[in-house]
C-alpha positions in Angstrom: 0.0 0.0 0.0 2.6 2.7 0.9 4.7 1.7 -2.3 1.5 2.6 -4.3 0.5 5.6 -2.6 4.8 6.4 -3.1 3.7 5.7 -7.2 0.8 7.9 -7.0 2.6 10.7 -5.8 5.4 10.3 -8.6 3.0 10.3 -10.9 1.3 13.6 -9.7 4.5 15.4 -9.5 7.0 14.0 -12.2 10.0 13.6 -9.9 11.6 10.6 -8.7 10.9 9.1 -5.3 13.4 9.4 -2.2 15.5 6.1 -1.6 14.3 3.9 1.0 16.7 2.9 3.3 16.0 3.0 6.8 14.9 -0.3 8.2 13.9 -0.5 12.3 17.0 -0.2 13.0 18.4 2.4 11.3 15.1 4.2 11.9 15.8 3.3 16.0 19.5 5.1 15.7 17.9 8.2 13.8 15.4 8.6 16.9 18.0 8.3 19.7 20.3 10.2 17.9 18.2 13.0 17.4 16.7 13.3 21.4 20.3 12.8 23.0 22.3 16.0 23.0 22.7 19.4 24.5 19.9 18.9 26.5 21.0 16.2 29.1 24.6 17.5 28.7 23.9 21.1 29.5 20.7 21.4 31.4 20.8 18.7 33.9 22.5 21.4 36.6 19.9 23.9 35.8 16.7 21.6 36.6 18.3 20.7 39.7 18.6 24.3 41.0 15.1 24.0 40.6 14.1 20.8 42.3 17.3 19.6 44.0 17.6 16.5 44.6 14.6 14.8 42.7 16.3 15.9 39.5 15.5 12.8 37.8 12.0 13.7 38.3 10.6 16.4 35.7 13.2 14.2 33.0 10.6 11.8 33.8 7.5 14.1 33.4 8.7 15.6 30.4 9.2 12.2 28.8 5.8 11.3 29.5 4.2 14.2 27.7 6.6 13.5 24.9 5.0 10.1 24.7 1.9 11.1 24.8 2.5 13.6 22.3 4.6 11.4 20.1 1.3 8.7 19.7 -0.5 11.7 17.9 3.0 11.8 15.7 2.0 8.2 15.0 -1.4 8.8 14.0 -0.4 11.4 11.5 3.2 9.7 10.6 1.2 6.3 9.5 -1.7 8.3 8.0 0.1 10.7 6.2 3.5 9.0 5.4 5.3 12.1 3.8 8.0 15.0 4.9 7.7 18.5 6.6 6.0 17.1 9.8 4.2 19.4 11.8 3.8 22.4 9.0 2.2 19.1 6.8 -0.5 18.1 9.6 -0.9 21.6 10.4 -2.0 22.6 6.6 -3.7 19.8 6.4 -6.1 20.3 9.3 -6.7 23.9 9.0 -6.0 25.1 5.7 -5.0 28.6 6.3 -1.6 29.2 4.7 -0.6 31.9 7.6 -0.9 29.6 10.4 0.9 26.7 8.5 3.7 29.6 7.7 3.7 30.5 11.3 4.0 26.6 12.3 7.0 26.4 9.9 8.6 29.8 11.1 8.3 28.5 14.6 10.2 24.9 14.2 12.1 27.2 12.1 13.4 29.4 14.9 13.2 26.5 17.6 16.5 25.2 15.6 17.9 28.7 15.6 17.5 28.3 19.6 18.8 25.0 20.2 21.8 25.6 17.7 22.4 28.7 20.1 22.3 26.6 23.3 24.6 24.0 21.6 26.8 26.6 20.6 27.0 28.2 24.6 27.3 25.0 26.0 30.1 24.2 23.2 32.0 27.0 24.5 31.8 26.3 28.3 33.3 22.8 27.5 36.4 23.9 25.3 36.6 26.5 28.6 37.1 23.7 31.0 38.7 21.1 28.8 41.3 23.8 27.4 41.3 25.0 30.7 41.2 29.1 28.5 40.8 31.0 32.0 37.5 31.7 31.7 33.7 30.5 32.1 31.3 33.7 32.0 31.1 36.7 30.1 32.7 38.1 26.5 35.2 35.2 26.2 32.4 32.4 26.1 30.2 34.5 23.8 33.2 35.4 21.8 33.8 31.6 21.4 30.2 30.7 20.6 30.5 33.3 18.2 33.4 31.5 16.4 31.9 28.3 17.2 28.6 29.3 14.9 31.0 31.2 12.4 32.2 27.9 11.5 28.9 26.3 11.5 27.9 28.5 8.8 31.0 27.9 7.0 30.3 24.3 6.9 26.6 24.7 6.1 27.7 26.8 3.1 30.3 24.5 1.7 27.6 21.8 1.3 27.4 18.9 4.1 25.3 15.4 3.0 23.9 14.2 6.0 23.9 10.5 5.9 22.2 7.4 8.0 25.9 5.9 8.7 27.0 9.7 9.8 24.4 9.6 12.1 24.6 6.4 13.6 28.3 7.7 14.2 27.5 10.4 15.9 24.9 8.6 17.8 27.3 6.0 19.2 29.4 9.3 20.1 27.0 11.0 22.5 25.5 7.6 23.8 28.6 6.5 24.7 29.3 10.1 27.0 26.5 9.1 28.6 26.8 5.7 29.0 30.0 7.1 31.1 28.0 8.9 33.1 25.8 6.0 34.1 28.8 3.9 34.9 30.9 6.4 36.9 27.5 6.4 38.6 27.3 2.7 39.0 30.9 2.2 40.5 30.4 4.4 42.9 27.5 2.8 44.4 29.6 -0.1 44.2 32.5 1.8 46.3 30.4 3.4 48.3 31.3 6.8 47.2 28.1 8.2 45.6 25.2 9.3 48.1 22.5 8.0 46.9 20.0 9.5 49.5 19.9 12.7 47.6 17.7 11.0 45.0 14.8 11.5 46.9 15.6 15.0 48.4 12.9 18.3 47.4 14.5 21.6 47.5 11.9 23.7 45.4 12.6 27.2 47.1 10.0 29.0 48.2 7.8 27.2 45.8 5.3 24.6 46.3 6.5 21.2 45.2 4.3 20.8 42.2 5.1 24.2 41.0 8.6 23.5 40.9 8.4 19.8 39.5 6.0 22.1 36.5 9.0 24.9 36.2 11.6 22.2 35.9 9.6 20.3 33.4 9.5 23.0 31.2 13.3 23.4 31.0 13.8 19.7 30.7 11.5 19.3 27.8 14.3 20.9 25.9 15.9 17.5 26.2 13.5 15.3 24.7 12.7 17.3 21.7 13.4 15.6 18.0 12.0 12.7 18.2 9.5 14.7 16.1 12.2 15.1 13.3 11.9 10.8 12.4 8.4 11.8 10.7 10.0 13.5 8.2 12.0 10.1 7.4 8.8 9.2 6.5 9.2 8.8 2.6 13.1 7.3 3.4 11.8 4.3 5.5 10.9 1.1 4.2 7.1 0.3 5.1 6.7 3.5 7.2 3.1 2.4 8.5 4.4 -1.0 9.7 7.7 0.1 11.7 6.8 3.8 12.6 4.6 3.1 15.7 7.4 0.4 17.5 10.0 1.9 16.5 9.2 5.6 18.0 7.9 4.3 20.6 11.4 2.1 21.6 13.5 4.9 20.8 11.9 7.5 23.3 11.4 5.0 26.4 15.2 4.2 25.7 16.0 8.0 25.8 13.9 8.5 28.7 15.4 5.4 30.6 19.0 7.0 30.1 17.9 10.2 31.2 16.6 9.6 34.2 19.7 7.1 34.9 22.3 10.1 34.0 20.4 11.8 36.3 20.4 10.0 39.5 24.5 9.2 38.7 24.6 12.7 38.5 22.9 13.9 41.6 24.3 11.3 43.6 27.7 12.1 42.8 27.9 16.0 42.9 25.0 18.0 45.1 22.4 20.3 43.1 23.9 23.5 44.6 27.2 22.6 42.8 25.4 20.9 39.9 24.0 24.1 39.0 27.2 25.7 38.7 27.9 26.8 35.0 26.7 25.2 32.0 29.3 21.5 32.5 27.1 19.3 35.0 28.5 16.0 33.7 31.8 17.3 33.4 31.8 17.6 36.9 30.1 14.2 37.8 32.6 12.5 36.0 35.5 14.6 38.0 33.9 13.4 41.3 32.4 9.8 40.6 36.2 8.9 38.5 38.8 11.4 39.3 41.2 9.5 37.6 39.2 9.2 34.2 40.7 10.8 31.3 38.1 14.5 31.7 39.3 16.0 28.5 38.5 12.8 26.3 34.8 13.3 28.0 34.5 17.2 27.2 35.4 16.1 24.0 32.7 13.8 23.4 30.5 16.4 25.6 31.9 19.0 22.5 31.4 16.3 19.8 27.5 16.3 20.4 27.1 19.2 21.0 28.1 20.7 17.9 26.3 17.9 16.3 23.3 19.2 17.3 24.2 22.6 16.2 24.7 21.8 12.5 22.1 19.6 12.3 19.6 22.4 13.6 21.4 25.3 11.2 21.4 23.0 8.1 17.6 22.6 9.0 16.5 26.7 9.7 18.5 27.4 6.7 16.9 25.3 4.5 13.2 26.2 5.9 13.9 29.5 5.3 15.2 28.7 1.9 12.3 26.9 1.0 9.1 29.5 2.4 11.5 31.9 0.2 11.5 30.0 -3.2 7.1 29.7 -2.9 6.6 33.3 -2.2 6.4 33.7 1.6 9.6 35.1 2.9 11.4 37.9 0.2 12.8 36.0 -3.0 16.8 37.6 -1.5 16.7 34.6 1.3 16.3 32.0 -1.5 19.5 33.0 -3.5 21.8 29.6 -4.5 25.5 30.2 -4.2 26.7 28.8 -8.2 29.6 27.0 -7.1 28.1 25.3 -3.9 24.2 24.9 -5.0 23.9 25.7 -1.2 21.5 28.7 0.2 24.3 31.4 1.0 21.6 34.3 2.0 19.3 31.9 4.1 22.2 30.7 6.0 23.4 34.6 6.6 20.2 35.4 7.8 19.9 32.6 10.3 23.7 32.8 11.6 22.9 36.3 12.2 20.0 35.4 14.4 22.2 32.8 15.9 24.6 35.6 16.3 22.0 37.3 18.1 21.0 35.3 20.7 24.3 34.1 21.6 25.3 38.0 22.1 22.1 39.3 23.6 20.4 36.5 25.6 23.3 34.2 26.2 22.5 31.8 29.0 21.9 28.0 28.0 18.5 27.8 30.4 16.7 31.1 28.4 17.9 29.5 25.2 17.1 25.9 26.1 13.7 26.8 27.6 12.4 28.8 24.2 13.4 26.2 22.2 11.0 23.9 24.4 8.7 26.8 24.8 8.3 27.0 20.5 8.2 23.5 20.3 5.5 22.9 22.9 3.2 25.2 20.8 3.8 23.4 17.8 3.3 20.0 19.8 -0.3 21.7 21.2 -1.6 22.0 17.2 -0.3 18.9 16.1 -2.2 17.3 19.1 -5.0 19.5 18.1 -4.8 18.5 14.3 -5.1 14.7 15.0 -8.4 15.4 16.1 -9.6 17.6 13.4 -8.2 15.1 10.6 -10.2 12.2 12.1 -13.2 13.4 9.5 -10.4 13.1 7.0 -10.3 9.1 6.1 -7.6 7.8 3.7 -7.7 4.6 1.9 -5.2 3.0 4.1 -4.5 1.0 7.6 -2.8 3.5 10.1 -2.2 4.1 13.7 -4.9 5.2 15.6 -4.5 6.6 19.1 -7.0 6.4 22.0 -8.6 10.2 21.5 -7.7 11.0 24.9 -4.0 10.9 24.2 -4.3 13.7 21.9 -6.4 15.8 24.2 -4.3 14.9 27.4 -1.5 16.2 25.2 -2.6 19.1 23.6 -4.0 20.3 27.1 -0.6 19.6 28.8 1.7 21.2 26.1 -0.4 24.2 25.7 -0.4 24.2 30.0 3.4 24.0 30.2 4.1 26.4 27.3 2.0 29.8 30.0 3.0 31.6 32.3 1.2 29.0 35.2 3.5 26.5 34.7 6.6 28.8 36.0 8.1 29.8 32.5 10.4 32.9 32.8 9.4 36.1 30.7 12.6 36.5 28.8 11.2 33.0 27.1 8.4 35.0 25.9 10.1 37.5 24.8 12.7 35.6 22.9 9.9 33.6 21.0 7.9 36.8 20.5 11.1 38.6 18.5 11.8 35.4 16.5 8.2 35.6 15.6 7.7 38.9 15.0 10.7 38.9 12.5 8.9 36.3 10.9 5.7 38.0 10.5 7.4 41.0 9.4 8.9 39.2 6.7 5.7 38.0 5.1 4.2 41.7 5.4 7.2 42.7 3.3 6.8 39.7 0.9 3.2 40.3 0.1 3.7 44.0 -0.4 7.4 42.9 -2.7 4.8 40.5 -4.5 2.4 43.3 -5.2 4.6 45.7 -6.7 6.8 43.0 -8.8 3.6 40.8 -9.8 5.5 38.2 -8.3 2.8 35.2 -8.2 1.4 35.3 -4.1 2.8 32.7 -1.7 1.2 29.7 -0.8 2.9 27.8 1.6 3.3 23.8 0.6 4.6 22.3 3.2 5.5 19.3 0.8 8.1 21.0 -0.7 9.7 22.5 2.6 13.4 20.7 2.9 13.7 21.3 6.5 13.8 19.0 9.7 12.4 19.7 13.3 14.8 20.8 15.7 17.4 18.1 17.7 18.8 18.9 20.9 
C-alpha cells in the first residue's frame, strides 16, 4: 500500500521518489540520535537548582508528555506517510496558509534556539577542557560566536547528511552518557556516591508541584526531536508498519538513560554545585572517576554538542530557503550560491539570528527553555490536528490513538508552554522577536509581491526541505 501511494505521488508530480533505506534499525539510531544531545549534557544542573535532589524527576515528566504527544505523531506519521512534519498536519487540518507559515517559522526558529544553546554549551566545555581562563562573560560569547562562524561555514560549503553519519554520531554522544551511568554505578559499588539525595525536594520558596512544573518546562528541551523521524517518513521502508514500534522504543530508551544520568549525577555531585555553569556532567565525571581521562569526555561532551548545532542550522537554513522559493519570505533569502548549489543568504540570515541570541540572551536555560517553549506550541496543534483530521479518512490501515492521548496532550503542552507552569518572561520575549521577525517578513513579501507581480505565496509544506529541531 505505501509503495502505491509512493507511485501515485510520482505520478502527480513527475519527480523521482526518495531512496528507501532506513529499516527499524536504522530508523531506531535516527530517533535516539536526534533526542540525546545538548539537552541532558547542558541542562541537567539547571533543573536541579530547581528541584534539587529529585532531578530525575521532571526528566521523567517531560518524557511522559513527549510520549503522549509522540502517539498523535503516529497517527499522523502512518496516515500521512510524507516530509515536513508538523507544517504538513498543520496545513492539512486547518488550511489557512498563515498559520501553517507561522507553524513552519516557529520549528524554524526552535532550531535557531537549540543551535544557540549548543553553541554556549560548546563554549563552556572547550573552557574547562582547554582550561582558556575563563567561564562567563565576552570570552564564552566570543567563542560561541566562532563556534557558529564555523557552523555557517560548513553549512555553506555543502554537508550530505547520511544514515551511517548519524549512527556515528549517535554512538558518540550515547557512549558520554553511558560514562555517566557507569561512573554512577561504580560508585554505588564503592560506596562513594550518596544516593539518599535521589529523593531530596528543595523547590525554594515554591510549592513542590510548581517546581516539578517549572523544571519540566526546561527539561522538555531534552527530549525534543523525536519529532524530526516523521520527516523520514518517505526514506523508511514500510513507514506504517515500523513507525509506531520503533518511535515508541526509541523514546522509552531515551527517557530510561535520562533519568539514569540523572540519578548518577545527583548522587555524585550536590544540586547546589550541579547548578554551577553550564558542564554538569563534566563535573560528575571529575567526582564519581577522578582519575578518568576529563578532556576525552569534554570532547565527546563538545562532539554532540556541535552535532546538534549543524544539524539544527542546516535545518533553519533550509526552511527559510524553502518559504522563500514559494513566495512567503522575500525571494533575496532563497538566492543559491553557483559553485556550492547551497542557500548562502538563508544561511546569513539565520547565523545572524544565531549571532544574536548568543550575544544578547546568552545563557543555556533562556535558550534551552524557548526552544521547548516554541516546540511545545507546535506539539499543542499537532495534538489539536489529530483530532480535526479524524473526518479526514484515507484509503489505508494506520495508527490510531486512543482520543484522549491527543487531548491529554494538547492540554498539557499548551499548559506547560503559559506563564502558570513557572516559565520565565525573557522565554516569551525571545519567542515573540523570532516571531515577530517572521511575520514581518511575510508583510514585506506580500507587499514585494504586489509591486513586482511576483505570483502570491502559498505555503506547501510538501516541498519544505527542512527538519524539526534536535537537541
Amino acid at each position: 500500500m505505501a509503495e502505491s501511494v509512493r507511485s501515485e505521488q510520482e505520478s502527480a508530480n513527475g519527480q523521482p521518489s526518495l531512496k528507501r533505506v532506513m529499516g527499524p534499525g536504522l530508523l531506531l539510531l535516527f530517533i535516539i540520535g536526534d533526542i540525546l544531545g545538548t539537552g541532558i549534557y547542558a541542562l541537567t544542573g539547571q533543573v536541579a537548582a530547581q528541584v534539587g535532589g529529585v532531578v530525575w524527576l521532571p526528566f521523567l515528566v517531560a518524557f511522559l508528555v513527549a510520549l503522549v504527544t509522540a502517539f498523535s505523531y503516529l497517527e499522523l506519521v502512518t496516515k500521512y506517510p510524507q516530509a515536513a512534519g508538523a507544517a504538513l498536519y498543520t496545513h492539512k487540518a486547518f488550511g489557512v496558509h498563515f498559520i501553517t507559515f507561522l507553524v513552519a517559522f516557529a520549528v524554524m526558529s526552535s532550531g535557531i534556539t537549540s543551535a544557540s544553546t549548543a553553541a554556549r554549551a560548546f563554549s563552556a566545555n572547550a573552557a574547562d577542557v582547554f582550561g582558556l581562563g575563563f567561564d562567563e562573560g565576552i570570552g564564552i560569547t566570543l567563542i560561541g560566536l566562532g563556534f557558529m562562524t564555523l557552523v555557517a561555514l560548513i553549512n555553506h560549503r555543502g554537508v550530505g547528511e547520511s544514515v551511517k553519519a548519524n549512527v556515528l554520531l549517535t554512538c558518540v554522544e550515547l557512549t558520554g552518557l553511558l560514562i555517566v551511568i557507569g561512573v554512577g554505578v561504580w560508585a554505588l559499588g564503592g560506596g562513594n556516591g550518596d544516593f539518599s539525595r535521589v529523593t531530596e525536594f528543595d523547590t525554594g520558596e515554591r510549592s513542590l508541584v510548581v517546581g516539578v512544573i517549572a523544571a519540566t518546562g526546561l527539561a522538555f528541551f531534552a527530549m525534543v526531536g523525536f519529532e524530526d523521524s516523521v520527516n523520514m517518513a518517505e526514506e523508511c521502508k514500510e513507514p506504517r508498519k515500523i513507525f509506531p514500534k520503533v518511535l515508541l522504543i526509541g523514546l522509552l530508551a531515551t527517557g530510561v538513560i535520562y533519568v539514569l544520568v540523572s540519578i548518577s549525577a545527583i548522587a555524585l555531585v550536590p544540586a547546589e554545585r550541579l547548578s554551577e555553569g553550564d558542564t554538569p556532567l563534566l563535573q560528575v565525571v571529575q567526582a564519581g572517576a577522578p582519575g578518568f581521562p576529563i578532556g576525552v569526555f569534554g570532547v565527546i561532551t563538545m562532539f554532540a554538542v556541535a552535532n546538534s548545532a549543524l544539524i539544527n542550522m542546516l535545518m533553519a537554513s533550509r526552511l527559510v530557503y524553502g518559504m522563500s522559493v514559494q513566495g512567503v519570505l522575500p525571494p533575496l533569502l532563497g538566492r543559491v550560491h553557483h559553485a556550492r548549489r547551497t542557500p548562502t543568504t538563508a544561511i546569513l540570515f539565520t547565523t545572524a539570528l544565531a549571532f544574536g541570541l548568543i550575544t544578547f540572551v546568552g545563557a543555556v536555560p533562556a535558550l534551552g527553555g524557548t526552544t521547548a517553549l516554541l516546540l511545545l506550541v507546535v506539539f499543542t496543534v499537532v495534538n489539536i490536528a489529530v483530532l480535526v483530521l479524524r473526518k479526514d479518512h484515507v484509503d489505508a490501515d494506520h495508527f490510531h490513538t486512543p482520543t484522549v492521548l491527543p487531548v491529554v496532550g494538547a492540554l498539557a503542552c499548551a499548559f506547560l508552554a503559559t506563564p502558570w507552569a513557572g516559565r520565565p518572561t525573557e522565554q516569551y520575549r525571545i519567542a515573540g522577536v523570532l516571531l515577530v521577525i517572521g511575520v514581518l517578513l511575510w508583510a514585506v513579501t506580500v507587499l514585494v509581491n504586489r509591486r513586482t507581480g511576483r505570483p502570491a505565496g502559498r505555503l506547501d509544506p510538501a516541498q519544505l526541505t527542512g527538519e524539526g529541531p534536535v537537541n
